[in-house]
C-alpha positions as CSV (number, residue, x, y, z in Angstrom):
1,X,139.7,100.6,77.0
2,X,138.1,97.4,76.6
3,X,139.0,96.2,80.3
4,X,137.5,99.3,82.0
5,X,133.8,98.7,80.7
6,X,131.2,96.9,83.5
7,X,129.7,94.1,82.4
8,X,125.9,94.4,82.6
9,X,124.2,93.2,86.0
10,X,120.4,92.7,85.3
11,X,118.9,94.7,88.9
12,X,117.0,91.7,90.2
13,X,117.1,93.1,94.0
14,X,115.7,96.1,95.5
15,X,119.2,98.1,96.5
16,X,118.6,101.5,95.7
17,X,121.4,104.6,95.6
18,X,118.8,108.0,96.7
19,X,116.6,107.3,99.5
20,X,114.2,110.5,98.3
21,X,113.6,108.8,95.0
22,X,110.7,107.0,97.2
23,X,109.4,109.6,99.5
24,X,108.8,112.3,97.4
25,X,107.1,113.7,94.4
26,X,108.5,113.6,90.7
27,X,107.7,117.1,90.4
28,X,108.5,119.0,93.9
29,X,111.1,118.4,96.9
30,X,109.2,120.0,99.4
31,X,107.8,116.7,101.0
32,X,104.1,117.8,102.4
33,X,101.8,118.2,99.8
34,X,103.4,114.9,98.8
35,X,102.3,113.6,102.6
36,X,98.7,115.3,102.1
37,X,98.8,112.9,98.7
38,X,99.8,109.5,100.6
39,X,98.4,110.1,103.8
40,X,94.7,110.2,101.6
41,X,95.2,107.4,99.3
42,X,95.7,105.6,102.6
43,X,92.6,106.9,104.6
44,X,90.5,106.0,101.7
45,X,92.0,102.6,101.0
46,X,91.3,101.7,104.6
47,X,88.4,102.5,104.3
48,X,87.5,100.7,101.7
49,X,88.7,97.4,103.4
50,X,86.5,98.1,106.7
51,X,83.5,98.9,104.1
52,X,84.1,95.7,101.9
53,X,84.3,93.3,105.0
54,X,81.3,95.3,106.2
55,X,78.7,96.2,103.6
56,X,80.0,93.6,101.1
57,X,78.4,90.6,100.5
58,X,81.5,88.0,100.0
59,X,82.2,87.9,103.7
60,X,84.8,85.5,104.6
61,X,85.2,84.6,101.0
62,X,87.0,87.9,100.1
63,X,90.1,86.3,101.6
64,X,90.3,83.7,98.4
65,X,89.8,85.7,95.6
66,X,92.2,87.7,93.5
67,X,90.9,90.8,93.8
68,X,91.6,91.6,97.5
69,X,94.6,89.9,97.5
70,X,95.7,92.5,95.3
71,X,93.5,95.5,97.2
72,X,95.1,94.8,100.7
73,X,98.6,94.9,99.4
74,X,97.5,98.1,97.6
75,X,96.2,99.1,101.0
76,X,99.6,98.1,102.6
77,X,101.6,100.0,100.3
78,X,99.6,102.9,100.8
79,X,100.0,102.8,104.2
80,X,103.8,102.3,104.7
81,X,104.5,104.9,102.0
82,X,102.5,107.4,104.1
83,X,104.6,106.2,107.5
84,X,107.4,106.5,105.2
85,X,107.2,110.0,104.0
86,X,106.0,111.1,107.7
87,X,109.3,109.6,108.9
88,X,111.8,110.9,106.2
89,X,110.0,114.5,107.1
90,X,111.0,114.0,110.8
91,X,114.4,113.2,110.0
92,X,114.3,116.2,108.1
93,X,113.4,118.2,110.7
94,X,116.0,117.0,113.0
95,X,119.0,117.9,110.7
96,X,119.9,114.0,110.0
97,X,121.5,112.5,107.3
98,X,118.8,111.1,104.8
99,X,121.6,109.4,103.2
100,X,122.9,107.4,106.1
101,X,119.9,107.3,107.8
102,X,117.8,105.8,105.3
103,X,120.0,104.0,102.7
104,X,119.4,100.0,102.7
105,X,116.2,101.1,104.8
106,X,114.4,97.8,105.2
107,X,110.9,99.5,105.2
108,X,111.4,101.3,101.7
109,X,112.7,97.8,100.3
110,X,109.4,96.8,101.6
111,X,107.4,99.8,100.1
112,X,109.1,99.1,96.9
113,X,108.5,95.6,96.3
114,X,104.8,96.2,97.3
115,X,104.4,99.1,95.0
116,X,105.4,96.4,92.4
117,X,103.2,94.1,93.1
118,X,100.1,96.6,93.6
119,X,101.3,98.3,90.2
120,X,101.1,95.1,87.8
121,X,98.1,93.4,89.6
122,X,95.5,96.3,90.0
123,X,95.6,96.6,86.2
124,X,95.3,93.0,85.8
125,X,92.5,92.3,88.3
126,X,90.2,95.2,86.9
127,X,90.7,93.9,83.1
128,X,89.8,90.4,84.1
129,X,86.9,90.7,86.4
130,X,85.5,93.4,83.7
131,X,85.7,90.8,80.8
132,X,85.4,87.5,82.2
133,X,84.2,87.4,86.1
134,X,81.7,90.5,85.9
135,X,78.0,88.0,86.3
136,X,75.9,91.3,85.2
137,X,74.9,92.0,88.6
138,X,75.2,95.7,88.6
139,X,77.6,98.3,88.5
140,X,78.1,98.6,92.7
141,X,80.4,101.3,94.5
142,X,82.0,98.2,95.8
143,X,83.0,96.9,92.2
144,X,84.1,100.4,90.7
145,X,86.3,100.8,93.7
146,X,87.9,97.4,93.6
147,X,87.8,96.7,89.9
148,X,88.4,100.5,89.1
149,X,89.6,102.6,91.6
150,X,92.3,100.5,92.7
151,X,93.5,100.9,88.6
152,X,92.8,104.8,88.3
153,X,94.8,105.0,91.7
154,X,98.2,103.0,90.8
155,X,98.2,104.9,87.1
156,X,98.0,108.5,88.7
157,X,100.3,107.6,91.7
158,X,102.9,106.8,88.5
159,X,102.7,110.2,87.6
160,X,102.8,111.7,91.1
161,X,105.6,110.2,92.7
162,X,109.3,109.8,92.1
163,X,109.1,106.0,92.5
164,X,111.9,104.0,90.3
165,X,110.8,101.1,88.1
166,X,113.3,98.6,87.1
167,X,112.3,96.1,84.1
168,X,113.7,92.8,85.5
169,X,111.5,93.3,88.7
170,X,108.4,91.9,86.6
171,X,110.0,88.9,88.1
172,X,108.0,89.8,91.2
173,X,104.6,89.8,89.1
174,X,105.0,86.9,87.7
175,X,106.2,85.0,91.3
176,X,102.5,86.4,92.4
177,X,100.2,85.2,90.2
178,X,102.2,81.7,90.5
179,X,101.7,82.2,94.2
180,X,97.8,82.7,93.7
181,X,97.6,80.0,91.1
182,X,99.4,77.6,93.6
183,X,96.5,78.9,96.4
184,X,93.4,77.8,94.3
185,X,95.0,74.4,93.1
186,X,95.4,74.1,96.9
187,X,91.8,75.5,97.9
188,X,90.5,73.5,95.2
189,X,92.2,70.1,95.8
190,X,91.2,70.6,99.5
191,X,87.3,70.9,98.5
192,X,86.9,74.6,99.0
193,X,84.1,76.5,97.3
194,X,83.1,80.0,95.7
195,X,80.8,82.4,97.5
196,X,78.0,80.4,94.8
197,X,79.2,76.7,96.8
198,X,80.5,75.6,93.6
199,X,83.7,74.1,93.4
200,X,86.2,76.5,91.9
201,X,86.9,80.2,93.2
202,X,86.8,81.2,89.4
203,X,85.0,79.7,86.4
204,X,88.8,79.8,84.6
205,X,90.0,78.3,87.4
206,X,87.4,74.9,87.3
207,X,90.3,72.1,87.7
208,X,88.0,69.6,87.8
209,X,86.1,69.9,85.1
210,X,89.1,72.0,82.9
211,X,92.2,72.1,84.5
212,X,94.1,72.8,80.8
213,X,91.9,75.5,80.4
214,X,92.8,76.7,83.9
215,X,96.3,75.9,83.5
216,X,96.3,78.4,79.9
217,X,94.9,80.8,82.0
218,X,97.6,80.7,84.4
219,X,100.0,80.5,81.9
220,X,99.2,83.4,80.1
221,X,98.8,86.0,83.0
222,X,101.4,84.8,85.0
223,X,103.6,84.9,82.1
224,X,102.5,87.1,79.3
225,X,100.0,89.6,80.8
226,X,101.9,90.4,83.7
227,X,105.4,91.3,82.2
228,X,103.3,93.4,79.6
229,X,101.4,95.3,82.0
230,X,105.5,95.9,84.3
231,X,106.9,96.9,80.8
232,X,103.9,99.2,80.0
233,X,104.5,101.0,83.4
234,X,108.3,100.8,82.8
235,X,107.6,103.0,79.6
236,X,105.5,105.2,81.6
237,X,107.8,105.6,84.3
238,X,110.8,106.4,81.6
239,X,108.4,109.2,80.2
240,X,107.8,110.2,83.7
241,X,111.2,111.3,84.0
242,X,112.2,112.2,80.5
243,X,109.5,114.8,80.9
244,X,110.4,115.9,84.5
245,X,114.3,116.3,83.0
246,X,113.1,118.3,79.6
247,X,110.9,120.5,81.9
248,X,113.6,121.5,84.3
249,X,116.2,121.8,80.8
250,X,113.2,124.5,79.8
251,X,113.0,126.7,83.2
252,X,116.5,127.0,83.3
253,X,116.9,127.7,79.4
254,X,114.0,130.6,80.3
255,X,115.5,131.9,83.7
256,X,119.0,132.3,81.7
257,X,117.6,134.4,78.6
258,X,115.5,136.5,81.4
259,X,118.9,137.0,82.8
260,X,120.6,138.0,79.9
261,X,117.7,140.4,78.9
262,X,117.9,141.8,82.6
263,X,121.5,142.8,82.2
């Protein structure tokens, strides 16, 4: 009847029902090849961030742009989904309940809404320095890793892990880049300066001399580019497990006529 069906509740918030949808692989439940996976992503993310501060040439002025705001909470995320896995292993190991142990876990909420934000900016930040901040300078190790790596790495870990995606939490995307955007007007206002001592962190982002053009750019990432690039990996993720549920259909439609030809 009309009086037993739910009305819809958009998923704004990060509750989640299996605790194991985020600390294992899509395509296997045995947990450590999946810890192999994670705990390497976040060796050579770390890495990275020691080599940047080191060998790079920004210096202190990697802390205002886009780019590493977006690699350190990739670098984050890799790290608590490693400490994640290695703990939900040695809960295995000690007979507990996954379900009561984990469910409402305040870490995983944490992994989650950082996989969300590392997932729709690492896309955005490698497109954009590519076509409009890339100065022609060279093609560095530094630059493919941060503006390429970072990319490569949030696409395959889509495919790898049995990570949920839920549309509405392109809500979070669009909070960061308001976030950011709200940091340079600030940086700016307050006299700060690129790595070049000129005036804006971002030639896009020149308030002074074009703050509508800055203000369209804003505008249109904040609000067009970065619910496209959620709903692209929403799709993906959909496919993800429309192909993981059509595989397991086909092993067990195989194992049952091997059965039948058995007997």
């Amino acid at each position: 009847s009309l009086k037993n069906i739910r009305p819809y509740e958009p998923k704004y918030d990060l509750e989640y029902d299996s605790p194991e949808d985020y600390l294992l692989s899509q395509w296997s439940t045995n947990p450590w090849p999946y810890l192999y996976y994670r705990v390497l992503m976040a060796c050579y993310f770390v890495f990275m961030v020691f080599y940047t501060a080191i060998v790079g040439t920004l210096k202190a002025k990697m802390l205002i742009m886009l780019t590493y705001w977006s690699f350190y909470i990739l670098t984050a995320c890799q790290i608590l989904r490693a400490v994640n896995v290695w703990h939900y292993i040695q809960l295995k190991n000690r007979n507990h309940d996954i379900q009561e142990k984990l469910k409402g876990s305040r870490r995983i909420k944490c992994q989650w809404l950082l996989y969300n934000l590392s997932a729709g900016s690492a896309p955005i930040v490698t497109f954009l320095f590519w076509t409009i901040a890339y100065d022609g300078s060279g093609v560095t190790f530094i630059n493919c890793s941060t503006h390429g790596a970072n990319a490569a790495a949030v696409f395959l870990d889509l495919w790898i892990t049995r990570m949920p995606m839920r549309m509405l939490h392109m809500v979070h995307g669009v909070a960061f880049g308001l976030v950011y955007s709200a940091f340079s007007v600030c940086y700016w206002y307050l006299g700060g300066t690129n790595q070049y001592g000129e005036p804006f962190i971002y030639k896009v982002l020149n308030y002074g001399e074009s703050p509508l053009k800055a203000v369209y750019y804003i505008v249109a990432i904040s609000f067009i580019v970065a619910p496209v690039i959620h709903s692209m990996f929403f799709l993906l993720y959909r496919l993800r497990v429309f192909l993981h549920r059509f595989l397991k259909v086909m092993d067990r439609r195989h194992k049952c006529d091997t059965d039948i030809k058995e007997n």
